[in-house]
Structure formats: structure tokens, C-alpha cells
C-alpha positions, 0 to 999 in steps of 0.5 A, a space after each residue: 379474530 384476536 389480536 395478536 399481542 407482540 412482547 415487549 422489546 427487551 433490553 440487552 445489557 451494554 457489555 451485549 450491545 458493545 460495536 465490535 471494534 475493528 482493527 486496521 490491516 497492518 500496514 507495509 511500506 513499498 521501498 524501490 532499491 537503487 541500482 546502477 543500471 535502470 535508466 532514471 527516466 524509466 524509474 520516473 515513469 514507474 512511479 508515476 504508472 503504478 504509484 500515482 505521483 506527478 512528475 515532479 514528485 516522481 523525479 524527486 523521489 528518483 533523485 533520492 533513490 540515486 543518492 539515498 539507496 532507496 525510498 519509500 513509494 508507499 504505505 499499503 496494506 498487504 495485498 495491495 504492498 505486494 501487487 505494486 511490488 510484482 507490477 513494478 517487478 514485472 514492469 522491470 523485467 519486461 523492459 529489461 531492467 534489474 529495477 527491484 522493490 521490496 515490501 516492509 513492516 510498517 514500524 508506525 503501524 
């Protein structure tokens, strides 16, 4: 038998061997909007259910949305931006609550 003879390895140029680069998804921030009828206790357990935040952090973030209009929940990529607003929106309905979130741009993105 022969020996089967294997060819070198040839190098490819750098511009070939480049890792692509990857861009980040664009972010989105969830904004819950105060209203004047959803009980804060409910607003609590929303952040707390579908936002991950503890109950000191849910009652100061609801304390905010009372005085400011409105705060912040989050910043996600799209789909996951508007699965918590749809949550968070069906969530209210349920209940019988106006309670809205809306979902924005992320201008630090």
C-alpha cells in the first residue's frame, strides 16, 4: 500500500480569519404609567411577579410611579420588552385594573 500524503495546512490571510463581530439586539425599556385607580398593593405584586423585584424595591419603584407618572421596570431586548408589557397588561385586565405599560427605545443603546 501507499501512503497517503496530506497537504499542508495553508494559511489564510487575516482579513479571512477575522471573528465576525457580533452586535448586541437593541435594547427597550418597560415604563409602567401611573393611573389613578389600580390599588398600589396590585402594582407591588406586579413588579414583584413579573419583574423580579423585592418588596422594598417594588413599593419604592410604586411610590415613584404615584409621584412621577411613571418608572422604569426594565431594560430588555425586544421580545422579551413586550412579553412583560402583554403580562403585565393581561395581568391588569384580568384583575380588573386600567394599570398600563408601554415599551421605548433605549436611547443608551
Amino acid at each position: 500500500m501507499s501512503a497517503i500524503e496530506t497537504p499542508d495546512i495553508v494559511r489564510k490571510p487575516e482579513t479571512e480569519t477575522a471573528e465576525p463581530q457580533l452586535k448586541s439586539p437593541p435594547l427597550y425599556r418597560v415604563v409602567m404609567l401611573n393611573d389613578h385607580f389600580t390599588p398600589m398593593d396590585f402594582v407591588v405584586e406586579i413588579l414583584m411577579r413579573f419583574f423580579h423585584k423585592s418588596e422594598t424595591s417594588a413599593q419604592q419603584m410604586m411610590l415613584r410611579i404615584h409621584h412621577e407618572g411613571s418608572v422604569i421596570c426594565g431594560v430588555f431586548p425586544r421580545d422579551i420588552a413586550e412579553t412583560k408589557v402583554q403580562q403585565v397588561e393581561t395581568a391588569s385586565r384580568t384583575s380588573g385594573h386600567p394599570l398600563r405599560c408601554i415599551m421605548e427605545h433605549d436611547s443608551n443603546d
